[in-house]
C-alpha positions in Angstrom: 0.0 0.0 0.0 2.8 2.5 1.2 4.9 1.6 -2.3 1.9 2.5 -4.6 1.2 5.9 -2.4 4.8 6.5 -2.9 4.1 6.1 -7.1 0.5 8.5 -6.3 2.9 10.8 -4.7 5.1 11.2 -7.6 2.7 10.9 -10.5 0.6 13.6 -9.3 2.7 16.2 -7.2 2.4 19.0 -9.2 -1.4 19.1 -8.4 -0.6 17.8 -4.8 1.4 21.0 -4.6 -0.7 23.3 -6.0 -3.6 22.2 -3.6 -1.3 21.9 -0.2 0.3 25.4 -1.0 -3.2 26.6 -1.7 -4.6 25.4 1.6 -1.5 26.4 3.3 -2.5 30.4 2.0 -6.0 29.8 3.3 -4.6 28.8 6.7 -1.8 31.6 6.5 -5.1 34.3 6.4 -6.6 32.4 9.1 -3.2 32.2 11.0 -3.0 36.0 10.8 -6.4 36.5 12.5 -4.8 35.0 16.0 -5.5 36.7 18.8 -3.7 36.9 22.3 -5.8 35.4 25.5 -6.3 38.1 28.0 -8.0 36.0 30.3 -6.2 35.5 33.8 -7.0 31.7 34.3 -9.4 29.0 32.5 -7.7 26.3 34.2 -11.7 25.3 35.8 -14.1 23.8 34.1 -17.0 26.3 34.1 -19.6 23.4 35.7 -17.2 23.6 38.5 -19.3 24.4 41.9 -15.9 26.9 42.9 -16.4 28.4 39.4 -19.7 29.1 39.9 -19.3 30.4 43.3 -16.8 32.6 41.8 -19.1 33.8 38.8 -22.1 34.5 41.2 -19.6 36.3 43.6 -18.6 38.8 40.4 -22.4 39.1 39.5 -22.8 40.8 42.9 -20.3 42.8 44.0 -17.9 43.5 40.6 -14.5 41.9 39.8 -11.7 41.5 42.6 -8.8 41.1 40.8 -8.2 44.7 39.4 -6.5 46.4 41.3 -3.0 47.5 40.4 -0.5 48.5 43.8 2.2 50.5 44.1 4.5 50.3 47.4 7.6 53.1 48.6 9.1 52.3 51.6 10.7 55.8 52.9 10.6 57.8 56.4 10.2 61.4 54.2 6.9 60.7 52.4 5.1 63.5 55.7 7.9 65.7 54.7 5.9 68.1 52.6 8.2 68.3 49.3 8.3 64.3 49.4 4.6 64.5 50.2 3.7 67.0 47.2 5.4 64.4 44.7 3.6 61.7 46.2 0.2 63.1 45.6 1.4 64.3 41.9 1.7 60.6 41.5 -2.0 59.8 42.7 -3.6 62.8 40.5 -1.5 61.9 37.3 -2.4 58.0 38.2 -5.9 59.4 38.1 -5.3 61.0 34.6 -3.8 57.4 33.1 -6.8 56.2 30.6 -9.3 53.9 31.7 -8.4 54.1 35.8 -11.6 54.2 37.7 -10.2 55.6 41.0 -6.3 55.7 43.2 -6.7 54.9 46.5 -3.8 56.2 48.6 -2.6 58.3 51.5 -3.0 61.6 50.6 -7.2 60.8 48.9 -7.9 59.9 52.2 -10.7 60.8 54.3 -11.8 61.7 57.9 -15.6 61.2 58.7 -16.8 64.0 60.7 -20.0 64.2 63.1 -22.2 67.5 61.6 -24.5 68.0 64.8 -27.0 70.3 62.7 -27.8 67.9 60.2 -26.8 64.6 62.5 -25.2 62.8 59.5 -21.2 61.8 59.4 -19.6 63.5 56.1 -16.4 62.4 54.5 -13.9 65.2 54.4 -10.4 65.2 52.7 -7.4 64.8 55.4 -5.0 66.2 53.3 -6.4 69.6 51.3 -5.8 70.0 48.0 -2.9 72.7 48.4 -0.5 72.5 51.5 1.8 75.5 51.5 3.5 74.7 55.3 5.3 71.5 56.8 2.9 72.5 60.1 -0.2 71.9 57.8 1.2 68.8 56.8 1.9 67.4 60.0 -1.6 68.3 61.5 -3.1 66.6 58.8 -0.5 63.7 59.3 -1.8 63.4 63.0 -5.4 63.0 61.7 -4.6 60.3 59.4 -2.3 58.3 61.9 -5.2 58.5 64.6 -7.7 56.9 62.0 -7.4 52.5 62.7 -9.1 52.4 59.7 -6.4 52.8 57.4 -3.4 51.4 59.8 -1.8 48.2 57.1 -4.4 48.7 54.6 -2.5 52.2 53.0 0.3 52.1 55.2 2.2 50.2 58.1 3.7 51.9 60.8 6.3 49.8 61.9 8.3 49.9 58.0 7.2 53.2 57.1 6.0 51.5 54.1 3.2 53.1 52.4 0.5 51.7 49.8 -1.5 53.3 46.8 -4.2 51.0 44.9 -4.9 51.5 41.2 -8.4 50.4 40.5 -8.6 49.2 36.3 -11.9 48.9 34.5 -12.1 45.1 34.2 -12.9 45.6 30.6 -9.8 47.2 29.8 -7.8 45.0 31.6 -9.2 42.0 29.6 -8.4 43.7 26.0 -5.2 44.7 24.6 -5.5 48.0 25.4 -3.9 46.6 29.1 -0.5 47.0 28.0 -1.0 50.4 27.3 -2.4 51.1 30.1 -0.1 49.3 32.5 3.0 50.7 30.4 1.3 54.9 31.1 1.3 53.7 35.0 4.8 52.3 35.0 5.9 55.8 33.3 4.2 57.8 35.7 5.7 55.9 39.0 9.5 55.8 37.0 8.9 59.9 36.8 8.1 59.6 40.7 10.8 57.3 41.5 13.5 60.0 39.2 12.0 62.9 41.3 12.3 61.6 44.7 15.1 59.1 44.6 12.2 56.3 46.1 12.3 52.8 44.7 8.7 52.2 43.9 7.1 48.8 44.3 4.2 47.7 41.5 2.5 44.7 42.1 -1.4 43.1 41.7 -2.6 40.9 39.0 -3.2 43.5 36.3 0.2 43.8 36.3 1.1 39.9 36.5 -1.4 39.5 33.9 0.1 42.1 31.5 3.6 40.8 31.7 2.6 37.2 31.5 0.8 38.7 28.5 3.6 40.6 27.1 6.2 38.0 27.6 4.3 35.2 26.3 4.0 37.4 22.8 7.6 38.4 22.3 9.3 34.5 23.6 6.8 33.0 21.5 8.4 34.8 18.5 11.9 34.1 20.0 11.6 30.4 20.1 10.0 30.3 16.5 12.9 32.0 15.1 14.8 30.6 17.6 14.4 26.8 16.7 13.9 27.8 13.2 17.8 29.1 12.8 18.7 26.0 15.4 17.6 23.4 13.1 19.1 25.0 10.0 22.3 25.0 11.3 21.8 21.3 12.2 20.5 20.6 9.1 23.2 22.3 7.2 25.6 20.4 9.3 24.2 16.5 9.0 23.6 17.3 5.1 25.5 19.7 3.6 23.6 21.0 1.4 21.3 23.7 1.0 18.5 22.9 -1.2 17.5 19.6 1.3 17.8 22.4 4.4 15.1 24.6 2.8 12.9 21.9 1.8 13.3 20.8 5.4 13.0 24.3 7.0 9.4 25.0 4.2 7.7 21.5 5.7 7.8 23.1 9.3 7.1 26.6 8.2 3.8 25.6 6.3 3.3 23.2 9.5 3.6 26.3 11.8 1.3 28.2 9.8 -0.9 25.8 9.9 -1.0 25.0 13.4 -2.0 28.8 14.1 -4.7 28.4 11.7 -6.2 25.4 13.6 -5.9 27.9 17.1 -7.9 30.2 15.0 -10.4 27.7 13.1 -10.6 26.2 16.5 -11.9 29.8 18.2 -9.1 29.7 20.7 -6.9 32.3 21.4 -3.1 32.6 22.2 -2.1 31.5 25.8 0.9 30.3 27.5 0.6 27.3 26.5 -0.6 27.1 23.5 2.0 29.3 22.6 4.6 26.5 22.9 3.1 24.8 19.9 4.4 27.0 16.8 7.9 25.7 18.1 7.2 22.4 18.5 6.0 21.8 15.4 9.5 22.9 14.1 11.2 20.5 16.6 9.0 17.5 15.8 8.6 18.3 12.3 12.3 17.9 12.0 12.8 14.6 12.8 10.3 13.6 10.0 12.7 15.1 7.5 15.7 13.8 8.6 14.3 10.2 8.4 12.3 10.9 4.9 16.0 12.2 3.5 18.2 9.5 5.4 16.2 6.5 3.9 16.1 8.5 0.3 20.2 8.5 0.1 20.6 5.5 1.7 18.0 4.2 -0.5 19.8 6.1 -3.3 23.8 5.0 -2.4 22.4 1.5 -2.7 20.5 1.7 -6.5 22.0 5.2 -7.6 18.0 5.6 -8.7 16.4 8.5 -7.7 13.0 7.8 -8.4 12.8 4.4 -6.9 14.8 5.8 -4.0 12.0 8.4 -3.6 9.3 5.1 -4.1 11.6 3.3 -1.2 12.2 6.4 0.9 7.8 6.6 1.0 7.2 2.5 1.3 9.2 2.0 4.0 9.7 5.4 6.0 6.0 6.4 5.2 4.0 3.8 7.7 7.1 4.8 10.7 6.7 8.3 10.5 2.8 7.9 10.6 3.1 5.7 13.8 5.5 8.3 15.1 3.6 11.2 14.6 0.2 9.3 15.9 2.4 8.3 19.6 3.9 11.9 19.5 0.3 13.6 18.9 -1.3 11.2 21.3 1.6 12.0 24.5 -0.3 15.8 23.6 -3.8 14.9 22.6 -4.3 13.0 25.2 -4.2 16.7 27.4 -7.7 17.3 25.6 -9.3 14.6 27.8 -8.8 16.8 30.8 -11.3 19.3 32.2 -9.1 21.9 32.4 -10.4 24.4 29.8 -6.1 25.4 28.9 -5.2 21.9 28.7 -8.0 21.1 26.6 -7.4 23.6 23.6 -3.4 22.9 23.9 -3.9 19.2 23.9 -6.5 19.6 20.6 -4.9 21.7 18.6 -1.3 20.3 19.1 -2.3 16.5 18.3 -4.0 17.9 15.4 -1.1 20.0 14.6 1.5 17.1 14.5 -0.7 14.9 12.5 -0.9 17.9 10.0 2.8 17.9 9.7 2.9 14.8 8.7 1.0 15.4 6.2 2.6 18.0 4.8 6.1 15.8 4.7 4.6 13.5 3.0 3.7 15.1 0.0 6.3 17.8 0.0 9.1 16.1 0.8 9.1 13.4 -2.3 7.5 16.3 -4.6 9.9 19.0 -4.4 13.0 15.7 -4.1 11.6 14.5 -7.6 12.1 18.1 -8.9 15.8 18.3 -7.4 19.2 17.1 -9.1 20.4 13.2 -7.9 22.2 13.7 -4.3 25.8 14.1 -5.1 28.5 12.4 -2.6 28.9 16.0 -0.4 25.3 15.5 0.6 25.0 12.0 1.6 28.9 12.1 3.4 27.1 12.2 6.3 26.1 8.7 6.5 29.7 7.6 6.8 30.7 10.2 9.7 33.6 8.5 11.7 32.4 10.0 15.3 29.0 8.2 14.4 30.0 5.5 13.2 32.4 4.6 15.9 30.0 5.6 18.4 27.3 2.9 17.2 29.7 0.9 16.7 31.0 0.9 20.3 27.4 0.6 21.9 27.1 -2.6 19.5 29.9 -4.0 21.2 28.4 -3.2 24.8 25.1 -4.8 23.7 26.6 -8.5 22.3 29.5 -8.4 24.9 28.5 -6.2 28.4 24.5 -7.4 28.9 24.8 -7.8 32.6 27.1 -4.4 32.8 23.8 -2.6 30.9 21.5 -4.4 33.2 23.5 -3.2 36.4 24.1 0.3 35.4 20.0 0.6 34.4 18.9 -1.0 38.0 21.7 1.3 39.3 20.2 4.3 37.7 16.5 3.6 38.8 17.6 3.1 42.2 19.0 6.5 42.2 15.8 7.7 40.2 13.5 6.0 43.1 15.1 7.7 46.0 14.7 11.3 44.1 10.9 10.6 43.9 10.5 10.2 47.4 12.0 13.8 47.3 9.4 15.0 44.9 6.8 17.7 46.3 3.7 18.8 44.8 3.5 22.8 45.4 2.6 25.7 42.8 2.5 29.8 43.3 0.6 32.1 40.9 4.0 33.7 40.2 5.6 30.6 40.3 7.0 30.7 37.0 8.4 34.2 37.0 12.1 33.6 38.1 12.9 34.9 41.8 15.1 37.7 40.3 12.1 39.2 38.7 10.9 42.7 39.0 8.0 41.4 39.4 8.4 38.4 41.6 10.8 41.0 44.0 8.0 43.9 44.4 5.4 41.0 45.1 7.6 39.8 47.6 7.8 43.8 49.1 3.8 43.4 49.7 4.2 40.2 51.5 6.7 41.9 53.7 4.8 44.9 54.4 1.0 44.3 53.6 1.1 40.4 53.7 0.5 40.2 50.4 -1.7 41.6 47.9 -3.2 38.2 46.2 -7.2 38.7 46.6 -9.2 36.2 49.3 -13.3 36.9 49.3 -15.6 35.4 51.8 -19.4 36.1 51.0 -21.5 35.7 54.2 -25.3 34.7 52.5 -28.2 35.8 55.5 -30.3 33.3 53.2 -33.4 36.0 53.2 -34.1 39.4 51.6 -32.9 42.4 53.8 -31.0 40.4 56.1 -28.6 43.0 56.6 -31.1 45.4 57.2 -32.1 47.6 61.0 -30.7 46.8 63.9 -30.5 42.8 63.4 -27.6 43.5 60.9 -25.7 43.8 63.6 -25.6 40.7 65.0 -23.9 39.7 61.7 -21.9 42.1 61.7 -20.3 41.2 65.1 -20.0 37.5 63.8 -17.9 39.4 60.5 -15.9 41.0 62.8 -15.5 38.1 64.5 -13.7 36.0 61.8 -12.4 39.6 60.5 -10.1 39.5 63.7 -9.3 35.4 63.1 -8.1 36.2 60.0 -5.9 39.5 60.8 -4.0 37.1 63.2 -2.6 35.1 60.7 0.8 35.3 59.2 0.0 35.1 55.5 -3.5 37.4 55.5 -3.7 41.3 55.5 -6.7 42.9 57.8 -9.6 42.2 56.0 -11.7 44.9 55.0 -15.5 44.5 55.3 -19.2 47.0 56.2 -18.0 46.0 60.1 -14.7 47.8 59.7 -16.8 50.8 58.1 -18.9 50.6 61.4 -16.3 51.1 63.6 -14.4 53.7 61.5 -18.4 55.4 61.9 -18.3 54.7 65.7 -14.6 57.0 66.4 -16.0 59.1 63.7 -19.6 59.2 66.3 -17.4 59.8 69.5 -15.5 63.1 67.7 -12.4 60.8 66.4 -11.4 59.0 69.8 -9.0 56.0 68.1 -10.1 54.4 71.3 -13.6 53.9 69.8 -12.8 51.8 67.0 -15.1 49.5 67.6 -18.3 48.1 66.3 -21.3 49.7 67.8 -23.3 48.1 70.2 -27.0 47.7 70.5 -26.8 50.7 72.8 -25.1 52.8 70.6 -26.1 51.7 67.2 -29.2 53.1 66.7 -27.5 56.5 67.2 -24.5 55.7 65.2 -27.2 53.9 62.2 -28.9 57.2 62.2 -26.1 59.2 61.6 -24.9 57.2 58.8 -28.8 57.6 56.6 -27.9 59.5 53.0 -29.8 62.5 52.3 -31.5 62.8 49.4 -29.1 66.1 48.5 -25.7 64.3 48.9 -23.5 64.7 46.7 -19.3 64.3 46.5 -17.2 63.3 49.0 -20.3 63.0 51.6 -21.3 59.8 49.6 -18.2 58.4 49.4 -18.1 56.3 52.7 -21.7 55.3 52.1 -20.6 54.1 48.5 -18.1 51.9 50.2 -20.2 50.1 52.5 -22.7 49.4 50.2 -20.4 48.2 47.8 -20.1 45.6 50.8 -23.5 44.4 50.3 -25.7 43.1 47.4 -28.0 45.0 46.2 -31.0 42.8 48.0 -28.8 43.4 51.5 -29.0 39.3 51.4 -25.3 39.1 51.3 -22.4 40.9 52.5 -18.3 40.3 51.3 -15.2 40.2 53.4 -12.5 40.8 51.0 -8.9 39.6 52.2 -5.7 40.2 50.7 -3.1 37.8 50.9 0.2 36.4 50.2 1.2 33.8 47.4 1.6 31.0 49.8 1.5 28.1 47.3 -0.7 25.1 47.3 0.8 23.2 50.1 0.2 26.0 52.3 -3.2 27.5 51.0 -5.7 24.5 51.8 -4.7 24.7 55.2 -5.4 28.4 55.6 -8.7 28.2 53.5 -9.6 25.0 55.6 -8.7 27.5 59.2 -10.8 30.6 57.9 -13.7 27.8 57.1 -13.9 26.1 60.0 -13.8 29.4 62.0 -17.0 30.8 59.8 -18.7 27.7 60.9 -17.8 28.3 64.1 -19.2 31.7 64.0 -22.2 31.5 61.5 -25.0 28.4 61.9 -25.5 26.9 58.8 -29.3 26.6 59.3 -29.5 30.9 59.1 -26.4 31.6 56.8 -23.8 30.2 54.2 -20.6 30.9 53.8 -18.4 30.5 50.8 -14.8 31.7 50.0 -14.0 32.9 46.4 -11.8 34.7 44.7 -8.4 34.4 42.1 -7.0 32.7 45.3 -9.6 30.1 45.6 -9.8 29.7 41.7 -6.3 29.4 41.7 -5.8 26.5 44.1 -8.7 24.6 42.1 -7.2 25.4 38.7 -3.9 23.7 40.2 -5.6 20.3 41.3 -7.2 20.1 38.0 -4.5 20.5 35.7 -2.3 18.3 38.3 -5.0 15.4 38.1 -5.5 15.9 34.7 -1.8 15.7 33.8 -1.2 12.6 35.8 -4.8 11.2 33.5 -3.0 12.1 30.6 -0.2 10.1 31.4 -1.8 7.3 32.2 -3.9 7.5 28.6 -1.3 8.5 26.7 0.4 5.0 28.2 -2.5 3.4 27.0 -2.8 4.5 23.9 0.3 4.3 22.6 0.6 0.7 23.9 -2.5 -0.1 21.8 -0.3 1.3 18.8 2.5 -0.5 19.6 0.6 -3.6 19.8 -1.2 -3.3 16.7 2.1 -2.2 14.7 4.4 -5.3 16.0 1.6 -7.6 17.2 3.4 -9.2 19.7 3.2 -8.7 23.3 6.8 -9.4 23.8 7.8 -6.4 21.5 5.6 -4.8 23.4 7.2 -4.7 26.5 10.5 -4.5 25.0 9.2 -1.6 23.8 7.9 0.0 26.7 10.1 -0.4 29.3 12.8 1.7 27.6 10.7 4.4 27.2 9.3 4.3 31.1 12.4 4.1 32.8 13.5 7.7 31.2 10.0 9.2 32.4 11.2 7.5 36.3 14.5 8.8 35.4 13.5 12.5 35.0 11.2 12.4 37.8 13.8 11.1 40.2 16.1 13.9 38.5 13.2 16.1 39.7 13.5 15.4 43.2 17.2 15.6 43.7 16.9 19.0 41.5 14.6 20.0 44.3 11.6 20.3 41.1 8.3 20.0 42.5 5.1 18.6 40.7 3.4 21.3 39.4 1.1 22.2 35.9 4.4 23.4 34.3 6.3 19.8 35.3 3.6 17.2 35.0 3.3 18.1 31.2 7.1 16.5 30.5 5.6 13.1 31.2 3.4 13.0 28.5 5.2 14.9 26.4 8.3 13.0 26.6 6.7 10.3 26.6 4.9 10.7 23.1 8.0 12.2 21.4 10.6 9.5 22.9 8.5 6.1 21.8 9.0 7.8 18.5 12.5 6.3 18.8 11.5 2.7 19.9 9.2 2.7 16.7 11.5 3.3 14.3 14.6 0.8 15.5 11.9 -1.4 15.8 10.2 -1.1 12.2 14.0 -1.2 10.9 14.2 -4.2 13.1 11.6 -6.0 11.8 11.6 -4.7 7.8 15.1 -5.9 7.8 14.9 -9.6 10.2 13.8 -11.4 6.8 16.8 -10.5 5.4 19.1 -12.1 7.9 17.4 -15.3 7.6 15.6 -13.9 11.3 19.1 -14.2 13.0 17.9 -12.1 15.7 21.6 -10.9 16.7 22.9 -9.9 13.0 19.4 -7.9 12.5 20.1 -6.3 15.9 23.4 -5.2 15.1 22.1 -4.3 11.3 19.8 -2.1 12.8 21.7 -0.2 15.4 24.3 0.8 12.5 21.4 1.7 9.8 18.5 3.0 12.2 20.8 4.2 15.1 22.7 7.0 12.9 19.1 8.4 11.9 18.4 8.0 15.9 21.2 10.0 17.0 20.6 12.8 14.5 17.2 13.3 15.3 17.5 12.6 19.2 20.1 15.7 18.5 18.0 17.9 17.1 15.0 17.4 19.6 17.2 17.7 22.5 18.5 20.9 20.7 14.9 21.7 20.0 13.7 21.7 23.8 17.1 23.2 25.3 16.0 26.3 23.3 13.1 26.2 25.9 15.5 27.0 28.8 15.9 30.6 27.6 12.0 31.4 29.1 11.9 33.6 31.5 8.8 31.5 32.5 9.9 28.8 35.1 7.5 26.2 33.4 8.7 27.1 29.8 12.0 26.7 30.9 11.6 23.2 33.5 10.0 22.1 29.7 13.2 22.6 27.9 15.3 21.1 30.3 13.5 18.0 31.8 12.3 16.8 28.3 15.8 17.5 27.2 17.2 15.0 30.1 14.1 12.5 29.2 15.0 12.5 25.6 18.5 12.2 25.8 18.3 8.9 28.4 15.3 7.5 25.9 17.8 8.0 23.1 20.6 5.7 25.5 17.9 3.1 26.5 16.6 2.4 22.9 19.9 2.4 21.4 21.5 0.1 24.0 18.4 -1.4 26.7 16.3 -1.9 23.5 18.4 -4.2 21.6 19.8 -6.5 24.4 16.2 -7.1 25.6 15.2 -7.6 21.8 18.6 -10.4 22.4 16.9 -11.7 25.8 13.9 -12.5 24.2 15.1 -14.2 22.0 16.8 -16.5 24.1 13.9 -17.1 26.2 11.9 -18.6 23.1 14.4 -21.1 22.5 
């Protein structure tokens, strides 16, 4: 069958051409259309009970994860030309396009009892225009007697100060966020110039918009990148530049086409989906270098070109279509997941790979039917003296050193074994920014300072209509405060902010500013308090202000009321346990029969995202396993090949996760996906020695030994070139600045490099051991 679609092939390439260069310009328009995700996280499946928690929780009360901070740490921002400067920054902060409000120091205000009218009005601490340093520091005084904003806007004991950037979500989920976050960045660099004060910028627009940013400009480094990497491979295994071009067009029009299936697909450009333009290039390599190898090999041995290019089809074409069906499957398998990320990476790259194959098989013999005969320059390399030598060295160790290769592989898995004891499953939402990073630093300033700036929210649900309404509010409101003070105890979690801290900052407020009377009001003094805190029809300004904020604390129903936390990245180890603290405590506090209490937020989603993609990762592996055995067995039908041809290809995947452990490497999204990556791309080597293997056994009479060695000198020098350019192919992966991008590069690197060791020497001296166990 694979001969006469060879002679298809040939006979009708020109149309072949025309229609795959045709499609591959229908594609390229589609491919241009590609948009980048903006979307923080899609890592939960939108049936999920914690998604839905969180989608009701935005309904409600808005978005939580807008707001941008900036941080100085400085003993001279009361001194009043430090102070000047620093409210320049909030009123050109204001002026950046599409920021809703600045929250800071000197916006802050005082409530103030007016007798006359018996309401409490918000008044500015800090006037517009402060000539004198006496002004200043009276105003200071006010502030620092107010409880209210003590380590929300600034902490006392690191003269550390805090001023919060609130986005319009919509903005922040378009490209106009770079923008936007690039105007703020220039405003707080002007501030920083002026004042000699390092500034701190932190919060997950900004995250968002450098993950963003980052993920656009490495994606285009690694395409060029491995593009330029395998040309210079290319040119040095063949020599020659017309078969590097041809080589270099299959995984260009693969690439195109991959971004056209993101696009046909109505997917979008993420961080992981990103990855897939480049590994097209480094798996669609591999599928040249075998096409061309069997064509001059084909070629020394009848010096015809045409039936070379029949040969090169026949016997390389049913190989490279079981390699590229394992290969797709160790990433296909990813859309089996419910993870929403895993599922469009895992689609669109099986479908990808199977597309470049494809594509080599009808350009590849095409455009080589159009090209002069290979002349002696271009096939040299199939004689190469290091290559030769090498194989024939591990031929030697294979006939002669069996129990040395079985010692030195129990050896290694031993050491492997002990590593995965080591292993530890743990993942930060900037955990793949490196710790060097800007970013990763001034998130790390927060933690210090304001324990962190990653948004918790608790909703407290009454269960009926007005339950936050008259004087039975506060009863809930004492429970709020309550857990409010629970969670202000505890390392990792800021001073929550919630309608009871408004109620205390309206009590001091009630009692003419005493500090001492922070405290929620009491059924004695609440009524008094409540009445001074009714809007009047007339307000307007800064007198609705305060009421704005404590309504934006409750629905609109006053059913529910929010407690929103900030808090530091403290990693999925460390989260559950807090999470599981502040839920027992509202349990504690609130009966379940009267309310119900839920936490939500980017922290909570976060977490769940995490044990999704981990347990769908670890699924993957165990159906990409599956899978590819049921290939394996269909292709050699034999269950002793079979397990010959597994267990070289498992004990690399044990290998790199032992590696992992000793590497200190925990388990986490970014890590999990080697398994099944590797694993797809590394059988890719056990199928071809063992199609060789079993295309050439007739010839040698089936002397099992002789078509072992046969192999390892034909197949193996094909093996080491490719295994080469895939290693070199992933190593270019090591140059993310994303810590998962990068543990990628490396760990699949290691993985293919021991696969290339056990198939070339573990593979053939089990093929040997069977066949000693038959007789």
């Amino acid at each position: 069958m694979w001969q006469r679609l060879g002679k298809l092939v040939i006979k009708y390439r020109f149309p072949l051409l025309i229609v795959l260069f045709a499609t591959t310009a229908v594609m390229g328009f589609f491919a241009s259309k590609v948009k980048l995700s903006y979307e923080f996280s899609r890592a939960i499946p939108t049936d999920n009970p914690k998604y839905k928690d969180y989608v009701a929780f935005r309904q409600k009360f808005g978005d939580d994860g807008n707001l941008l901070v900036i941080g100085v740490q400085s003993d001279k921002i009361f001194e009043l030309a430090t102070f000047n400067k620093y409210k320049e920054l909030q009123k050109k902060l204001k002026g950046v396009t599409d920021v809703e409000d600045v929250l800071s120091v000197p916006s802050a205000v005082n409530l103030e009892k007016d007798l006359l009218t018996e309401k409490l009005n918000a008044v500015k601490i800090f006037s517009d225009s402060i000539a004198t340093q006496a002004a200043l520091d009276s105003a200071k005084n006010v502030f620092l007697n107010l409880p209210f904003y003590r380590s929300l806007l600034y902490n006392p004991d690191s003269a550390a100060y805090l001023m919060g950037v609130r986005i319009n979500k919509d903005s922040l989920n378009s490209a106009k966020r770079s923008k936007i976050v690039k105007e703020i960045t220039a405003v707080v660099n002007k501030f920083e110039t002026d004042t000699k004060i390092e500034a701190h910028l932190s919060g997950l627009p900004l995250i968002r918009t450098v993950v963003g940013d980052r993920i656009q400009k490495e994606m285009r480094f690694f395409l060029i990148g491995s593009l330029v990497l395998s040309a210079l491979i290319l040119l040095l295994f063949f020599r020659s530049f017309s078969t590097t071009v041809l080589s270099l067009s299959v995984v260009i029009l693969g690439v195109v086409w991959s971004l056209g299936v993101i696009y046909l697909f109505g997917y979008k450009i993420t961080l992981l989906t990103a990855l897939i333009p480049p590994l097209v290039v480094v798996i669609g390599i591999p599928n040249c270098i075998y096409f061309i190898n069997k064509f001059h090999t084909s070629y020394l041995a009848s010096n015809d070109k045409n039936q070379s290019l029949v040969d090169m089809v026949s016997k390389m074409g049913i190989v490279t279509l079981f390699c590229n069906i394992t290969a797709a499957i160790g990433f296909a398998v990813f859309a089996l997941t419910k993870s929403a990320i895993l599922k469009e990476f895992g689609a669109v790259a099986g479908i990808s790979i199977m597309l470049i194959f494809v594509i080599s098989f009808i350009l590849l013999p095409s455009i080589l039917s159009y090209l002069p005969s290979p002349k002696g320059a271009q096939t040299k390399y199939l004689n190469n003296r290091f290559a030769v030598s090498f194989l024939l060295r591990i031929e030697r160790w294979v006939v002669n050193h069996k129990k040395v290769i079985y010692g030195v592989t129990v050896a290694a898995l031993v050491f492997a074994v002990i590593g995965i004891f080591k292993l530890k499953t743990v993942a930060f939402i900037v955990d793949d920014l490196p710790k060097t990073d800007k970013v990763y630093t001034d998130l790390k300033f927060f933690e210090r300072n304001f324990k962190g700036v990653m948004p918790l929210e608790i909703v407290i649900d009454t269960k009926k209509r007005n339950g936050l309404a008259g004087m039975r509010a506060l009863t809930v409101f004492e429970k709020v405060d309550s857990l409010s003070q629970y969670i202000s105890a505890q390392k990792n979690m800021n001073r929550p902010l919630s309608v009871a801290e408004g109620l205390k900052f309206a009590k001091q407020a009630f009692y003419d500013g005493d500090s001492a009377s922070y405290l929620l009001p009491n059924t004695f003094d609440g009524a008094f308090v409540g009445e001074y805190l009714r809007p009047n029809k007339n307000d307007t300004g800064n007198k609705n202000n305060f009421l704005k904020m404590l309504t934006a604390f409750m629905d609109t129903s006053r059913q529910s009321t929010r407690i929103s936390v900030n808090m530091a990245d403290v990693g999925t180890v460390q989260l559950p346990l807090l999470l599981a603290g502040v839920q027992n405590r509202a349990n504690q506090l609130f009966d379940s029969t009267q309310y119900n209490v839920k936490l939500t937020g980017t922290s909570i989603t976060f977490l769940e995202g995490s044990k999704f993609i981990i347990n769908g990762l670890k699924e993957s592996i165990f159906w990409a396993f599956l899978l590819i055995s049921l290939c394996m067995l269909y292709l050699f039908k034999s269950v002793r090949i079979l397990l010959c041809s597994l267990i070289p290809n498992l004990i690399p995947l044990v290998i790199t996760a032992g590696v992992m452990g000793w590497a200190g490497v925990p388990l986490k999204p970014s890590t999990v996906l080697v398994f099944s990556v590797a694993l797809g791309i590394a059988i890719d080597i056990t199928i071809r020695f063992l199609v060789n293997y079993k295309q050439e056994l007739p010839v040698f009479d089936n002397d099992v030994e002789a078509t072992v060695m046969s192999t390892i000198k034909h197949t193996g020098l094909s093996i080491v070139y490719t295994s080469l350019v895939l290693i070199a192919g992933f190593v270019i992966f090591c140059f993310s600045s994303f810590g998962g991008t990068f543990a990628l590069g490396w760990l699949t690197s290691v993985t293919l490099l021991v696969a290339t060791m056990t198939n070339l020497v573990l593979l053939p001296t089990l093929l040997l051991l069977v066949k000693k166990e038959k007789k």
